[in-house]
C-alpha positions in Angstrom: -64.9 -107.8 53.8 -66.7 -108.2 57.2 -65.5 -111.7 58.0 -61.9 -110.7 56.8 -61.8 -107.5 59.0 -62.4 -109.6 61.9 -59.7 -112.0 60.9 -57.5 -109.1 60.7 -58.2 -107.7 63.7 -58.5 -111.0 66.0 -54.6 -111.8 64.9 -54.0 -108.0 65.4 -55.3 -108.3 69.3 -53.9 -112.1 69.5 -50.4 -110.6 68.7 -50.8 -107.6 70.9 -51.6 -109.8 73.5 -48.9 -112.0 73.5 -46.1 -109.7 73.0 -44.9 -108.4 76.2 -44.2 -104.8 74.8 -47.8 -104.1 75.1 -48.8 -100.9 73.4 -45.9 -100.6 71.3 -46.0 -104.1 69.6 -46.3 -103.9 66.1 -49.3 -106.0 66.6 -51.5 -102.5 67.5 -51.7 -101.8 64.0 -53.5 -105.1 63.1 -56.8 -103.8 65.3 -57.7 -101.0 63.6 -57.0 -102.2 59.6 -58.9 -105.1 60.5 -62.0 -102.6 61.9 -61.5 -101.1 58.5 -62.4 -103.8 56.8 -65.1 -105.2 59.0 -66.8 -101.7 59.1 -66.4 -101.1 55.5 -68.1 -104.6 55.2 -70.8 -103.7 57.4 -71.8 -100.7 55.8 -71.9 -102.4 52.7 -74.1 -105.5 54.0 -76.4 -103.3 56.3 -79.5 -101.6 53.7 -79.8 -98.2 53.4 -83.1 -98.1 55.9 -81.4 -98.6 59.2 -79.4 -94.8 58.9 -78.9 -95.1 62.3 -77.0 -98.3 62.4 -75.1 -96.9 59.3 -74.2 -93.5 60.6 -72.4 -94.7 63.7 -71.0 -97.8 61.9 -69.5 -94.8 59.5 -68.2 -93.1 62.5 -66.4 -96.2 63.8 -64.7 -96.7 60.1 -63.6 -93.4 60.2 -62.3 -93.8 63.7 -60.1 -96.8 62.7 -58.7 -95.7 59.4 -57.7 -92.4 62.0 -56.3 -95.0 64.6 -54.2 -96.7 61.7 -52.7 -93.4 60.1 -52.1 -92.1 64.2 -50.0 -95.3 64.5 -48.4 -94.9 61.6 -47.1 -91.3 62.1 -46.9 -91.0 65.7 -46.3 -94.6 67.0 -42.8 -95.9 68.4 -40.5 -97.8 66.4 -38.7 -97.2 63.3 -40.6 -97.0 59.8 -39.7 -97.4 56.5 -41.6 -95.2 53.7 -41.5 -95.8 49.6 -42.0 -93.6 46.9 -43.4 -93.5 43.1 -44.0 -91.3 40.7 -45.0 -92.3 37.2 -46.6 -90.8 34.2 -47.0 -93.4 31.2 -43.7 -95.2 31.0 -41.7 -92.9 32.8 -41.4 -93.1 36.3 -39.6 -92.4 39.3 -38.6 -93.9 42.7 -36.7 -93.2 45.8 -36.7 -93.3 50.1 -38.2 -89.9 51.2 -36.6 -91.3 54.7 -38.7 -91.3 58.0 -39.2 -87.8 59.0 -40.9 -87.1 55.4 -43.1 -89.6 55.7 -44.3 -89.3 59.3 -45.3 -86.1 58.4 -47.1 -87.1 55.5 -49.1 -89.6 57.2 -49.0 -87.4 60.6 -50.9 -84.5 58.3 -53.5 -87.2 57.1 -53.6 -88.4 60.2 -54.9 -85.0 61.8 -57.1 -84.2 59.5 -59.0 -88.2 59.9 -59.1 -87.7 63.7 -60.6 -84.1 63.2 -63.1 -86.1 60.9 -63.5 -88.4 62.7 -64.1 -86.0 66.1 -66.9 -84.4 64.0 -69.0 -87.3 63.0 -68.9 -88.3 66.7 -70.1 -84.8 68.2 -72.7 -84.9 65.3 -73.9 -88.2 65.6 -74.2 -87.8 69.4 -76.4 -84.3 68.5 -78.5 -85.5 66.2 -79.3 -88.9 68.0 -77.1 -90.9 65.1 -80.1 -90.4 62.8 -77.7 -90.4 59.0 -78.4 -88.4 56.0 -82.2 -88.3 55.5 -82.9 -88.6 51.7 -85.9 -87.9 50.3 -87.9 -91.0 48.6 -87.8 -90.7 44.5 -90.3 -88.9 42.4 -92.1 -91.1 40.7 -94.5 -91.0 38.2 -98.5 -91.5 38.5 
């Protein structure tokens, strides 16, 4: 997951670079899925005994998965947006249309970057030091 993160994100930035409408190339998204990836990698190659490295690696995932759903609902450009709904063999399809779906992801969107606002005030508090947990009980 690490190594394809990166890979994600390097074309991401190598597209945003080269196209000339900077900020509002479609190639901005690319950056923070791949950081997804390559975070979500991290925190699963990186043992449990370096909390510190863990919590803040945790706070840049969260970041990125709120940079992605920003872009997604607030970003220029026009987007297209899919729906299902199925239960067993039924099932049903449609196009809520742009405004529907911009809101849906705008309202994920806030709440990620409100997330992600409070693991960055907590891990500056607390000095990045993650969730302490106590060592098992075992027996004598």
């Amino acid at each position: 997951m690490l190594a394809l993160g990166v890979g994600i994100a390097a074309v991401g930035a190598q597209t945003l670079l080269a196209d000339p409408q900077g900020l509002a190339s479609e190639g901005l998204v690319g950056v923070p899925i791949g950081m997804v990836f390559a975070f979500g990698g991290l925190m699963l190659a990186v043992p449990a005994r370096f909390t510190r490295f863990r919590a803040v690696a945790a706070a840049v995932l969260v970041t990125a998965m709120a940079l992605t759903a920003d872009w997604i609902a607030f970003g220029p450009g026009e987007r297209h947006f899919g729906a299902r709904v199925g239960a067993g063999i039924v099932g049903a399809h449609g196009n809520p249309g742009e405004t529907l779906g911009r809101a849906a992801f705008g309202l994920g969107a806030v709440i990620l970057d409100l997330f992600a606002l409070f693991l960055w005030v907590r891990g500056f508090r607390r000095g990045w030091r993650g969730v302490e947990t106590p060592p098992p009980n075992l027996p004598d």
